[in-house]
C-alpha positions in Angstrom: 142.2 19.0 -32.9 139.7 21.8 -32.3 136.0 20.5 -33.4 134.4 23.4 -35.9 131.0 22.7 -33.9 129.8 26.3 -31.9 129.5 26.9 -28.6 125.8 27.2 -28.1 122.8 24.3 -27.3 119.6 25.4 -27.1 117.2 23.2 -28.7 117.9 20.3 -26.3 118.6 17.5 -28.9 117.1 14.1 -28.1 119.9 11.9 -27.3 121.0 8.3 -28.7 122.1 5.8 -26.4 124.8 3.9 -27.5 125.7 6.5 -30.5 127.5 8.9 -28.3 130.1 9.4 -31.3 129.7 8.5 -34.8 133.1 6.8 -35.4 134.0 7.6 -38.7 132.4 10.8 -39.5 135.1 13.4 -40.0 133.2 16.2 -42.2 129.5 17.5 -43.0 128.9 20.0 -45.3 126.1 22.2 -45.6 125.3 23.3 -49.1 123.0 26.1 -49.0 121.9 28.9 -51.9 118.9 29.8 -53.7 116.4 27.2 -56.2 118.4 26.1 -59.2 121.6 27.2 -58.2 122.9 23.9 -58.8 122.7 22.4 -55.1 121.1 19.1 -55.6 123.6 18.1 -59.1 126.3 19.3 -56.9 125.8 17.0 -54.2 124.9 13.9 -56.6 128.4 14.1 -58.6 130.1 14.9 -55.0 128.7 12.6 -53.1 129.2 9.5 -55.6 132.4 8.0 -53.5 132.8 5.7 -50.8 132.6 6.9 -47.8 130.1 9.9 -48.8 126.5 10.4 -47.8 123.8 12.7 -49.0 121.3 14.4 -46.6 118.1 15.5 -48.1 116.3 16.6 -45.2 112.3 15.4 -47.1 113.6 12.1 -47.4 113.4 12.1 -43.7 110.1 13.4 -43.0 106.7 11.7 -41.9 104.4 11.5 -45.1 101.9 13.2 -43.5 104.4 16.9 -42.5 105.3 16.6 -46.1 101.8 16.3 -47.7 100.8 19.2 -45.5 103.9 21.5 -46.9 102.7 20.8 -50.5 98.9 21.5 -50.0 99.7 24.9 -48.0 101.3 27.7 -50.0 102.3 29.6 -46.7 104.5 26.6 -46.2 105.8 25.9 -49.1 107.9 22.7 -47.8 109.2 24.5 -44.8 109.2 21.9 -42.1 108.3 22.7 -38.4 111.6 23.2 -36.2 110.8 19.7 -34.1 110.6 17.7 -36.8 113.7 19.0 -38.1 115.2 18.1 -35.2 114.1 15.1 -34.8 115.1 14.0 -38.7 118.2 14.9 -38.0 119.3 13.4 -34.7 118.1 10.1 -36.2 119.9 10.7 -39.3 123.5 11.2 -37.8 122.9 8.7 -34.8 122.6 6.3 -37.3 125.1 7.1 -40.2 127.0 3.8 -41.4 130.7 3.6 -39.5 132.3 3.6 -42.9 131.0 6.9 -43.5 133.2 9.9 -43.9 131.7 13.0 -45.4 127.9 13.7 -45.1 126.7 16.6 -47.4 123.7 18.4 -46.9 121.6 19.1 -49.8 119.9 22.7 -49.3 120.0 22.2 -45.4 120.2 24.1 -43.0 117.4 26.2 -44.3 117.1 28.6 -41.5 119.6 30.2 -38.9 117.6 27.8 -36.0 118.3 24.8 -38.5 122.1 26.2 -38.0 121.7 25.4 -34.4 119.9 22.3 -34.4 122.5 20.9 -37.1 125.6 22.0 -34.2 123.3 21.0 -31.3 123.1 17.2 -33.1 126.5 16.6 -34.3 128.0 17.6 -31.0 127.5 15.0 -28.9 127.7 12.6 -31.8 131.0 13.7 -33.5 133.0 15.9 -31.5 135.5 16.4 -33.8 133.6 16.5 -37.0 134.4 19.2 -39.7 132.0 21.3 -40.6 132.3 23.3 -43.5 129.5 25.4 -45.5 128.9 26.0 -49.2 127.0 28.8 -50.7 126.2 28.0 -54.0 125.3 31.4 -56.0 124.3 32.3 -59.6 123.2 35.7 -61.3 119.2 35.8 -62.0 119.2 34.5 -65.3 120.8 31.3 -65.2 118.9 31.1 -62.5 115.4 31.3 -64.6 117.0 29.5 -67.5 117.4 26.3 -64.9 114.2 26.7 -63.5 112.4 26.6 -67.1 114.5 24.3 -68.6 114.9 21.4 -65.3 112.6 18.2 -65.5 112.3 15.6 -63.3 111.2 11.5 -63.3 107.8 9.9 -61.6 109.1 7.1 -62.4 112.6 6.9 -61.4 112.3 8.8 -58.3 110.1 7.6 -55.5 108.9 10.7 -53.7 107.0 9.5 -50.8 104.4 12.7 -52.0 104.6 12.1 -55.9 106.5 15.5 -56.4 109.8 14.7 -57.4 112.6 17.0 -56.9 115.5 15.6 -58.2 116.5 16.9 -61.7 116.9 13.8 -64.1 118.7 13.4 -67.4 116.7 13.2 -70.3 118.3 11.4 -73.8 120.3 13.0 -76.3 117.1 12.6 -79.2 114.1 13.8 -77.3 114.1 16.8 -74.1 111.2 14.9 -72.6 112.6 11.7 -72.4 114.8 10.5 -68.9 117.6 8.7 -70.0 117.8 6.0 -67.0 114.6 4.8 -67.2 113.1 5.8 -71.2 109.6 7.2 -68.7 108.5 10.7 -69.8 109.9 14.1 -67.8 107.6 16.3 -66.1 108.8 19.9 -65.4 109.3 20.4 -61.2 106.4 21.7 -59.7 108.2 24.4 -57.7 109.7 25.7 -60.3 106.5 27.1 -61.3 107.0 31.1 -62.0 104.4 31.8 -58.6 106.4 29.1 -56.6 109.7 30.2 -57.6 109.8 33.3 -56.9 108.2 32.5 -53.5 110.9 30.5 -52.8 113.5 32.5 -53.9 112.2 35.5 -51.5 112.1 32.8 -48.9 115.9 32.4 -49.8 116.8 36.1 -49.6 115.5 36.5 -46.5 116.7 33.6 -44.6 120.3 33.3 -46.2 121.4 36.5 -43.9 120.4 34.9 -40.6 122.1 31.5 -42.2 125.3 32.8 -42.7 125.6 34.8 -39.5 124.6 31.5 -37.6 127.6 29.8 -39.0 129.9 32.6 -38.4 129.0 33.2 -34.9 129.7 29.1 -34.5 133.0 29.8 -36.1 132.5 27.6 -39.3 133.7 28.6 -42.8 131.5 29.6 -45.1 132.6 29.6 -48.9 131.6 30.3 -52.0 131.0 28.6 -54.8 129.6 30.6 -58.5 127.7 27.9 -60.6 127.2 30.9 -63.7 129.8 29.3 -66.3 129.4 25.6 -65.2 128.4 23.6 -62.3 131.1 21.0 -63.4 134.1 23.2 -62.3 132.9 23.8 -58.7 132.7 20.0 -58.7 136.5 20.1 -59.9 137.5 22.6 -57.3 135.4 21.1 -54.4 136.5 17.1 -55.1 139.8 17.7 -53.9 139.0 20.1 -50.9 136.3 17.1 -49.8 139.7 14.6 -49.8 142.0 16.6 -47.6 139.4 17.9 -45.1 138.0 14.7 -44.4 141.4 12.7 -44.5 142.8 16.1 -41.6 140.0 15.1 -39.5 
């Protein structure tokens, strides 16, 4: 079988002794597209099977890089290319053997990330799948999300006390999360100033993204969240299955 992995190395990726192929990994799949497109509840609903991890790239990150992101509105969470690199070679050297499918929430963020992501999985899993998903939705159900999604303090331990997750609230009261009965904040980049900072960010790095995976020969498809972020999940569910099991 012909790996999907590109051609090209250039950042140099530290290497793992002893993790020279991460056995059962058979596919990885980046899921990219602007805030609120529906990313993150994507990869919660796909990624609850066995065999199935979720990458979220802060959850890998010294508390110290991420505090400085939050503080510094030129950053805006963007984390320095060698500590991306780093999070992610440890990541994949250490995935669980029983692991089939990693998906990457909103990562890679950046056509170097592109690279880096190739330049790790490599020389771990040689014959790993990878496959990209663009996750797009028009401008207004784009704000709509952004106004209307809340998350929990309490149920999510962000190692900065900004939670990003979007959490379900109860059927009798908008403000109240339903797993835990804590009161729901709204997200603070979903903020109109940080939003639409983030969204430019977006725009402009989603070219270079794209034409990072097609010059590495990896399929890029995708996937419009307008109507219902539940029917991508019933079109992708299946694609997960037989990609994974052809690996």
């Amino acid at each position: 079988m012909v790996s999907a992995l590109g051609p090209s190395d250039p950042w140099g990726v530290q290497k793992f002794p002893g993790k020279e192929q991460a056995v059962g990994l058979a596919l990885v799949v980046p899921l990219i597209g602007p805030p609120a497109a529906g990313k993150t509840t994507l990869a919660t609903l796909l990624g609850n099977a066995p065999g199935r991890q979720i990458f979220r790239l802060r959850e890998h990150i010294p508390k110290d890089v991420l505090t400085a992101t939050a503080v510094n509105s030129r950053r805006l969470g963007w984390i320095d290319d060698l500590t991306v690199a780093e999070a992610v070679g440890s990541y994949f050297a250490t995935v669980e053997a029983d692991t089939h499918t990693v998906l990457l929430d909103n990562f890679p963020g950046s056509a170097r990330q592109v690279d880096q992501l190739l330049a790790t999985l490599r020389p771990l899993a040689p014959l790993c799948r990878v496959e990209a998903i663009e996750v797009v939705t028009d401008a207004k159900t784009l704000k709509q999300r952004a106004l209307s999604r809340k998350v929990c303090h309490s149920c999510e331990h962000d190692p900065i006390s900004d939670p990003r997750l979007p959490a379900i609230a109860t059927r009798d009261d908008p403000w109240i999360c339903s797993k835990c009965g804590g009161l729901l904040h709204p997200r603070r980049g979903d903020s109109p100033r940080l939003l639409k900072a983030r969204l430019q960010r977006y725009h402009e790095s989603a070219p270079g993204i794209r034409a990072a995976f097609a010059a590495a020969r990896i399929p890029l498809t995708r996937f419009d969240t307008t109507t219902t972020i539940s029917q991508a999940v019933n079109l992708l569910a299946p694609l997960l299955v037989s990609r994974s099991a052809a690996s």
